[in-house]
Structures are given as structure tokens and as C-alpha cells.
SEKOL-937130 format. One line per 10 residues: number of its first residue (from 1); for each residue z negated, x negated, y of N, C-alpha, C. Coordinates in steps of 0.02 Angstrom, whole numbers, plus 50000, padded with zeros to 5 digits. Each point is the difference from the previous one (the first is absolute). Layout:
BEGIN
NUM	Z X Y Z X Y Z X Y ~ ...
END
This chain:
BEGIN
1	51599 49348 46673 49946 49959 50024 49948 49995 49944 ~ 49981 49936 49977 49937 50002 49949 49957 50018 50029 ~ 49946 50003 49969 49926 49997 50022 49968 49960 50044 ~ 50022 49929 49983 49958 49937 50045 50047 50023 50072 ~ 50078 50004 49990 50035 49996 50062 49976 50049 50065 ~ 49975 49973 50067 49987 50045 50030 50052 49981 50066 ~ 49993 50056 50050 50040 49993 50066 49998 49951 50048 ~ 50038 49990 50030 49970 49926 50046 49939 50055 50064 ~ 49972 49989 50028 49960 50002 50054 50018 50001 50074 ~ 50000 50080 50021 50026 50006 50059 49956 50038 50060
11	49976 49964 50050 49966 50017 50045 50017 50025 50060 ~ 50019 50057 50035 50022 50046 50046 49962 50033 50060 ~ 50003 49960 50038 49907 50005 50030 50047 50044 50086 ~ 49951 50054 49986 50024 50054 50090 49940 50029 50020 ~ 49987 50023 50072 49963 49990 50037 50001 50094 49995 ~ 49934 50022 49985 50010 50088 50025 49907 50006 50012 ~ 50026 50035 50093 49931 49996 50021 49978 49916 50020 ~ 49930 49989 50002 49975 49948 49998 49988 49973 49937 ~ 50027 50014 49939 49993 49987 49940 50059 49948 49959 ~ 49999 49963 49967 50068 49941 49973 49989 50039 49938
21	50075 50005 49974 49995 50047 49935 50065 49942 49974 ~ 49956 49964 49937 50033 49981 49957 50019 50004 49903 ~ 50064 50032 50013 50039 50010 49949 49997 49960 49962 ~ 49987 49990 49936 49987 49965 49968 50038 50024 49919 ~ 50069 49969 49976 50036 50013 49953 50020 49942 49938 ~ 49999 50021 49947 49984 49953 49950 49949 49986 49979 ~ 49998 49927 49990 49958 49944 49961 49951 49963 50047 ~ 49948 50006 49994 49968 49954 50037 49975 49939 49956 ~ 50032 49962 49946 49993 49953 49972 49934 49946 50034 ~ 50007 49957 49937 49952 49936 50032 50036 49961 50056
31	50069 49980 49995 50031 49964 50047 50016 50024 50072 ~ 49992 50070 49999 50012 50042 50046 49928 50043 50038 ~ 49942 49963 49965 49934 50034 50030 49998 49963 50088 ~ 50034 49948 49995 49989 49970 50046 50023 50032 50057 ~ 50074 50030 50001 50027 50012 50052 49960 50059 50001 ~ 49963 50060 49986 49962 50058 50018 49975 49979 50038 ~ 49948 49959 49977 49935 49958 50017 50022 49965 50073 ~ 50039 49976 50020 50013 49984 50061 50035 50054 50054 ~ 50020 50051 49966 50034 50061 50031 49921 50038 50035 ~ 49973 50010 49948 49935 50029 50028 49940 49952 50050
41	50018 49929 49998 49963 49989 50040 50016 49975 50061 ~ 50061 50008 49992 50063 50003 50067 49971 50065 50048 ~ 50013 50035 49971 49979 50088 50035 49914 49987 50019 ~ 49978 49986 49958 49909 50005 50008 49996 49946 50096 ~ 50038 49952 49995 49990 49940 50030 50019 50041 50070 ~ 50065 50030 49988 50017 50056 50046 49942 50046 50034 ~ 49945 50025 49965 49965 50042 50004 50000 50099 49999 ~ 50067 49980 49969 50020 50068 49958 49937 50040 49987 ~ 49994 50045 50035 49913 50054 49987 50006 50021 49921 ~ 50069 50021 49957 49990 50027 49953 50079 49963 49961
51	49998 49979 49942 50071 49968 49967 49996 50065 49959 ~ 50047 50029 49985 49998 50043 49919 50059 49967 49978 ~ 49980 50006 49931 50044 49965 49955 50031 50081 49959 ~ 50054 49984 49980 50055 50074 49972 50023 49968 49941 ~ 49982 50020 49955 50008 49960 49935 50033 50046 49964 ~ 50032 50037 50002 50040 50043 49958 50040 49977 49956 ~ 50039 49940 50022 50040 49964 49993 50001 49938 49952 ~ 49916 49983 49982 49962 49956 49999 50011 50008 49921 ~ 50028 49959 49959 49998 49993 49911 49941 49988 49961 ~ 49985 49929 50035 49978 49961 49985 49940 49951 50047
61	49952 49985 49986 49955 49954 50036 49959 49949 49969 ~ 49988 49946 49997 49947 49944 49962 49959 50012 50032 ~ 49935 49953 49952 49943 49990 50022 50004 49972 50106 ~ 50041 49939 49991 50028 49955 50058 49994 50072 50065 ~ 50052 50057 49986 50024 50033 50034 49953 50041 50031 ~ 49945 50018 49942 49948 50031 50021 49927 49958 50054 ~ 50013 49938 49973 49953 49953 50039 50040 50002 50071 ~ 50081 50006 50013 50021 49998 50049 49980 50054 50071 ~ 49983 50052 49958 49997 50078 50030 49928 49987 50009 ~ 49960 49970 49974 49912 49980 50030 49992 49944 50062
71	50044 49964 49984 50000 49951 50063 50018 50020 50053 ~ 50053 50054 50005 50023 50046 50067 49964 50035 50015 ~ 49971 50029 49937 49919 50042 50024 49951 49967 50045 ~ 49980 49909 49978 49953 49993 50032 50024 49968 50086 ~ 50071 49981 49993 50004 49992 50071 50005 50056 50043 ~ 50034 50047 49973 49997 50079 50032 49937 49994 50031 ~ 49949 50020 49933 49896 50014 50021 50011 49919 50078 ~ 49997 49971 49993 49983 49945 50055 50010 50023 50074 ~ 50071 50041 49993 50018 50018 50062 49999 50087 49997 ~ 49960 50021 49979 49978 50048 49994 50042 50040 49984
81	50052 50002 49961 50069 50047 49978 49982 50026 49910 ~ 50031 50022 49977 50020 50029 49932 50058 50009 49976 ~ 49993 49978 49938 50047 50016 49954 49990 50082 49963 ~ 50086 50038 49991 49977 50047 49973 50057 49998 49940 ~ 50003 50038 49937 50060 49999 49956 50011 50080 50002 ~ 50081 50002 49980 50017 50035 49988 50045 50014 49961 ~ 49984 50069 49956 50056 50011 49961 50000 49928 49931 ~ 49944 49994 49976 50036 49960 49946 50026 50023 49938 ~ 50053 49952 49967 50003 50027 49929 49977 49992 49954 ~ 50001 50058 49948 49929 50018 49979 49991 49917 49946
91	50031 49950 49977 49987 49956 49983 49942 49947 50055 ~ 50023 49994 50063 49964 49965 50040 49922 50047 50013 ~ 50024 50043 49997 49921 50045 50048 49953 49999 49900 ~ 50036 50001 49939 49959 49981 49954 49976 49931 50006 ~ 50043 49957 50031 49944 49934 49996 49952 49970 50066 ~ 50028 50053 50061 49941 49999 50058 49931 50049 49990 ~ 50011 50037 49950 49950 50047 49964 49937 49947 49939 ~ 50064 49974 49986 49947 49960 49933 49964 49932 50041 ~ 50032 49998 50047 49973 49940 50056 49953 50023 50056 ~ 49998 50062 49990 49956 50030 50059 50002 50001 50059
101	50061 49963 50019 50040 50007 50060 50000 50066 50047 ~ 50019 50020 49975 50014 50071 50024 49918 50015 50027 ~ 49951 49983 49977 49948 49998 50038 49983 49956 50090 ~ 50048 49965 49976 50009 49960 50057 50045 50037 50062 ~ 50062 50014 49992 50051 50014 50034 50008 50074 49998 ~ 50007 50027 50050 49999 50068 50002 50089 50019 49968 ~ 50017 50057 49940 50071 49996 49966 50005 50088 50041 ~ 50064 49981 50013 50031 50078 50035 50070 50023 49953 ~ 50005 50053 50004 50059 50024 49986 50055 49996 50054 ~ 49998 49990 50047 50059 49999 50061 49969 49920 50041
111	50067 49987 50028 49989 49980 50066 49962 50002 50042 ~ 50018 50062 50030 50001 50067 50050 49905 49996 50018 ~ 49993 50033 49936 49915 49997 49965 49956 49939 50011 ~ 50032 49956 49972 49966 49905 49994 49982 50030 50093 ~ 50064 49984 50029 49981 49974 50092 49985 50039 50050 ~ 49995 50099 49964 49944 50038 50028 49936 49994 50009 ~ 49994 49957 49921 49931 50004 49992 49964 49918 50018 ~ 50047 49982 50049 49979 49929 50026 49911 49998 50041
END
């Protein structure tokens, strides 16, 4: 795999507790910010109290991908829910760090943790 080449984008979304926990593996490319971006505001629209996102899996993300994960944020805030992350790799949680994200979204090491601490 080069450098530019990344994974296609795979979203795995299961229900534990009152919480939607979506798996999130690969690339979240520009062409592919979209489908997040509607995944999360699918769930928000739902009124999902808490989405955590599980990014372990997670390579790669654009700017796009990251604007995607704010827009689920703000429909979440509307209906009074949250987004939480978890588990990123350490490439992604360096650029939700340099984005200050992570100020935004509460980051867990588990699951388990994210929808205890709902």
C-alpha cells in the first residue's frame, strides 16, 4: 500500500445500552465525509442520547471528515445527545489534538467507559 493509498470506509453501527456505537474503519476521505456525515445525523435525528464513535480502526480522516464529526455534534447538541470518541489512533487523536477537538468531544479508552460515563 503507498502512502496516498488508503482503505475504503466502513461503518458498523450497534446498539449497547441506550447508546449507538459506531465503528468506524479506514479512510474517511473527502468523497466519503459524506456518508459519516449522514450516518451521524441519521442517529442524532433518531435522538440517540449518546453516539460514540470507536475509531481504532480509523487510518485516516480529512479535513471533510472532521467537519463531518461537527455537524453530528451539532445535531446531537439540538436534541440534546452527544458525541463521544473512542480509542483513536494515535495518527487521528494527533490531528483532533492539533484541532482541539478533543476539547470538544469527550475521548475514552473503551466503549464500556464512553457509555458509563453517559
Amino acid at each position: 500500500m503507498t502512502a496516498l493509498a488508503h482503505k475504503p470506509l466502513r461503518l458498523d453501527v450497534r446498539r449497547e445500552g441506550g447508546a449507538a456505537v459506531v465503528k468506524v474503519s479506514g479512510s474517511v476521505s473527502i468523497s466519503d465525509a459524506n456518508r459519516l456525515r449522514e450516518q451521524l445525523e441519521a442517529l442524532a435525528g433518531e435522538k440517540v442520547p449518546v453516539i460514540v464513535l470507536e475509531l481504532s480502526e480509523m487510518d485516516f480522516i480529512s479535513s471533510l471528515g472532521l467537519g463531518a464529526i461537527i455537524s453530528g455534534h451539532l445535531k446531537c447538541r439540538h436534541h440534546r445527545g452527544q458525541i463521544k470518541l473512542v480509542n483513536p489512533t494515535a495518527a487521528v487523536r494527533e490531528l483532533l489534538e492539533t484541532t482541539r477537538l478533543t476539547k470538544l468531544f469527550g475521548v475514552y479508552g473503551s466503549v464500556e467507559q464512553a457509555v458509563r460515563q453517559a
